[in-house]
C-alpha positions in Angstrom: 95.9 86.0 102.6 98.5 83.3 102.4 96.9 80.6 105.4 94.7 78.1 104.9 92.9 76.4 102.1 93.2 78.6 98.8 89.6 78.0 97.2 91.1 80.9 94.3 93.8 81.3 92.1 94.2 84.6 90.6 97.0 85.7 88.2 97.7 89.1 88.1 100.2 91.8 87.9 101.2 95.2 89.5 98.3 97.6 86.8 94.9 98.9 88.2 93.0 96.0 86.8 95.5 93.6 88.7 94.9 95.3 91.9 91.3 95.7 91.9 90.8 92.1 92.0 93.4 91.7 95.0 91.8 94.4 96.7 88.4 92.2 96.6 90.0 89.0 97.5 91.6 91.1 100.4 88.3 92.9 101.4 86.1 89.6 101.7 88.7 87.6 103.6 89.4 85.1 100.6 92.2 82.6 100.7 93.3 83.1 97.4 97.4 82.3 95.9 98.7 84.7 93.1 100.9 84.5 90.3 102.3 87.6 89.3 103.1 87.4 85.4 105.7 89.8 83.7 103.3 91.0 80.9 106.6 91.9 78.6 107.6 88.6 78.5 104.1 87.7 76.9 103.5 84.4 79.6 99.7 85.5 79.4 99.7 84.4 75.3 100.7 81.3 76.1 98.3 78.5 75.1 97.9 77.4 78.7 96.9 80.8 80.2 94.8 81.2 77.3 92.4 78.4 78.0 91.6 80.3 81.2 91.3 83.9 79.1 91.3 83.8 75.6 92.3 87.0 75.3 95.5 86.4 76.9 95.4 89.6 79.5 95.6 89.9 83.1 94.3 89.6 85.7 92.3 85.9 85.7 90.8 83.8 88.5 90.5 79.9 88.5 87.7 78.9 91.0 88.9 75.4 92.2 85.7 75.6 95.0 83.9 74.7 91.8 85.3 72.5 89.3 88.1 75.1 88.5 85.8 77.4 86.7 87.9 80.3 84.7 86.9 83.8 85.0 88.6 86.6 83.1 87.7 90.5 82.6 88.5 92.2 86.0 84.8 94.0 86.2 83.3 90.4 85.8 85.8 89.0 88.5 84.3 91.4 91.1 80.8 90.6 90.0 81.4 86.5 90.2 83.4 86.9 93.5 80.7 89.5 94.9 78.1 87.1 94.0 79.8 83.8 95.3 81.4 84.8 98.1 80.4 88.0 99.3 77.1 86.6 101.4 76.8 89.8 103.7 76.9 91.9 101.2 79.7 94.1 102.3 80.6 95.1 99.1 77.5 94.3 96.9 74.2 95.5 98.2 71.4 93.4 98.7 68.6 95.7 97.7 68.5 95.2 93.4 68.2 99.6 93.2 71.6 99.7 95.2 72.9 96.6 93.3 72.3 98.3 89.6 73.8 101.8 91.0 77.0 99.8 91.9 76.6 98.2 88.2 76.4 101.1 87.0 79.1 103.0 88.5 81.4 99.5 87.8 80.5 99.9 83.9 81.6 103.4 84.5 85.2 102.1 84.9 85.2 99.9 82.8 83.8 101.6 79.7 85.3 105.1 80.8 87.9 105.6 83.1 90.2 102.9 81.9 89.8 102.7 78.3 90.4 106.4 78.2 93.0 106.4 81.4 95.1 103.5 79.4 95.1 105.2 76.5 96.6 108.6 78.3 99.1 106.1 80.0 100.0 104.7 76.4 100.6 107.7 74.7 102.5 109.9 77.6 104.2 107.0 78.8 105.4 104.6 76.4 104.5 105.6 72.8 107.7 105.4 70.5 106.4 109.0 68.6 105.0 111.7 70.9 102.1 113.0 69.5 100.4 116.1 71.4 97.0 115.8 70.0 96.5 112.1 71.0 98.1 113.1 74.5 96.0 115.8 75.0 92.4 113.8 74.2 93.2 111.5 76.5 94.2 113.3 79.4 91.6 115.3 78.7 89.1 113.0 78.6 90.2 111.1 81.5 90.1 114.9 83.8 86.3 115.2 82.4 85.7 111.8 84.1 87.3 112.9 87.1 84.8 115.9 87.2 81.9 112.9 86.8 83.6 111.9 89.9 83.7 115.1 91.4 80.0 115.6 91.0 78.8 112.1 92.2 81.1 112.9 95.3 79.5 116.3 96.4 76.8 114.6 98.8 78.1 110.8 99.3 81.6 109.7 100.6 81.3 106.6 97.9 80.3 106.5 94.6 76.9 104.0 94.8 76.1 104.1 98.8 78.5 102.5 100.9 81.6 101.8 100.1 81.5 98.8 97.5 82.9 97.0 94.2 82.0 100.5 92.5 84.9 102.8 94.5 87.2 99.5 94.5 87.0 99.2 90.6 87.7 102.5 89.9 90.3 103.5 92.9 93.8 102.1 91.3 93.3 104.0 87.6 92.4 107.3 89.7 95.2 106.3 92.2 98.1 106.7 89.2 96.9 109.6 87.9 100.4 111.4 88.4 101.5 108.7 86.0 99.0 109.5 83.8 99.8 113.2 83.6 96.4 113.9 84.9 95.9 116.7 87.7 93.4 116.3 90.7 93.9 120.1 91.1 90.2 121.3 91.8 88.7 118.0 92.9 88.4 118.3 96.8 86.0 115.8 96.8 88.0 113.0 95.0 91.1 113.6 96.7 89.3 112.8 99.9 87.3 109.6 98.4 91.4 108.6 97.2 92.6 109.7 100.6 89.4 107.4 102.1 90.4 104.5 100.6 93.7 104.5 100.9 93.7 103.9 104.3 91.8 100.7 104.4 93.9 98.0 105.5 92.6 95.4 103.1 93.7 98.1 100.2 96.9 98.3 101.4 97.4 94.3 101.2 95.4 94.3 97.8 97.7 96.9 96.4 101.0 95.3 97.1 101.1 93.0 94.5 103.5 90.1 94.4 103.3 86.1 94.2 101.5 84.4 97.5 101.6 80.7 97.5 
């Protein structure tokens, strides 16, 4: 969104973690502006980005609604934004069961999927020596979450109820998985949970990632 008053600022660029957060911003219908940094030119170690995230890595939010509050680490971005400005609950549940199952399935991500996903991406993708045993764990690894996936998808269409913080967070690492020389081959039910998603308008805005002022 681009109109309007801009309550968030978020700073970001085109990797999963980027988009999740735009994906949010776009599903609640928050005015937000973005700054899209090229990470090889190291803008996010500078000493002003770092008094927002001291550990100098995208993406970030600035909360000028109140007092220009800083919050970095994408999962906590979609907990502070579900919890501030997500009122009906379309993307949080209400009920606290629901609301630790989504928790749950966030910390999933963000202890599993992308640690282990990255790592894949780092060493088939960019590491100066290729080095087939570090390759292989990681892709591994990452398919054997996919199966977690898999499982959880057999009698649900999302991953903690209805669709929620929980299938956004985890959507744009399973989305790259080509990049990640990971196969979906075998995994009916995830490619239809990718295939849902995809096709959500406010995904579609989220995912295209560029500068909005």
């Amino acid at each position: 969104m681009s109109s309007g008053s801009q309550p968030i600022t978020l700073y970001t660029a085109g990797t999963p973690n980027g988009r999740k957060v735009s994906i949010v911003l776009e599903e609640l219908g928050i005015p937000y502006k973005s700054r899209v940094f090229d990470i090889s030119t190291n803008v996010q170690k500078e000493e002003w980005f770092l008094k927002i995230n001291p550990n100098g890595r995208i993406p970030a939010i600035v909360d000028h609604s109140r007092g220009d509050f800083p919050v970095f680490e994408s999962g906590a971005i979609l907990l502070y934004l579900a919890e501030h400005y997500d009122p009906e609950h379309k993307l949080f549940p209400k009920d606290a069961n629901a609301r630790s199952e989504a928790i749950q399935w966030l910390m999933f991500q963000m202890a599993g999927v992308g640690p282990m996903q990255g790592q894949a991406n780092h060493f088939f993708k960019f590491a100066p020596e290729k080095i087939p045993y570090a390759i292989n764990r990681y892709q591994n690894e990452t398919r054997r979450l996919y199966e977690v996936i898999e499982r959880r998808l057999q009698d649900r269409d999302y991953l903690a109820g209805p669709y929620s913080i929980a299938d956004i967070t985890t959507y744009p690492w399973v989305k790259i998985h080509e990049f990640s020389g990971v196969s979906v081959e075998g995994l009916p039910k995830l490619q239809a949970w990718l295939e849902r998603i995809k096709v959500r308008p406010a995904v579609e805005r989220g995912m295209d990632v560029r500068t909005i002022e």
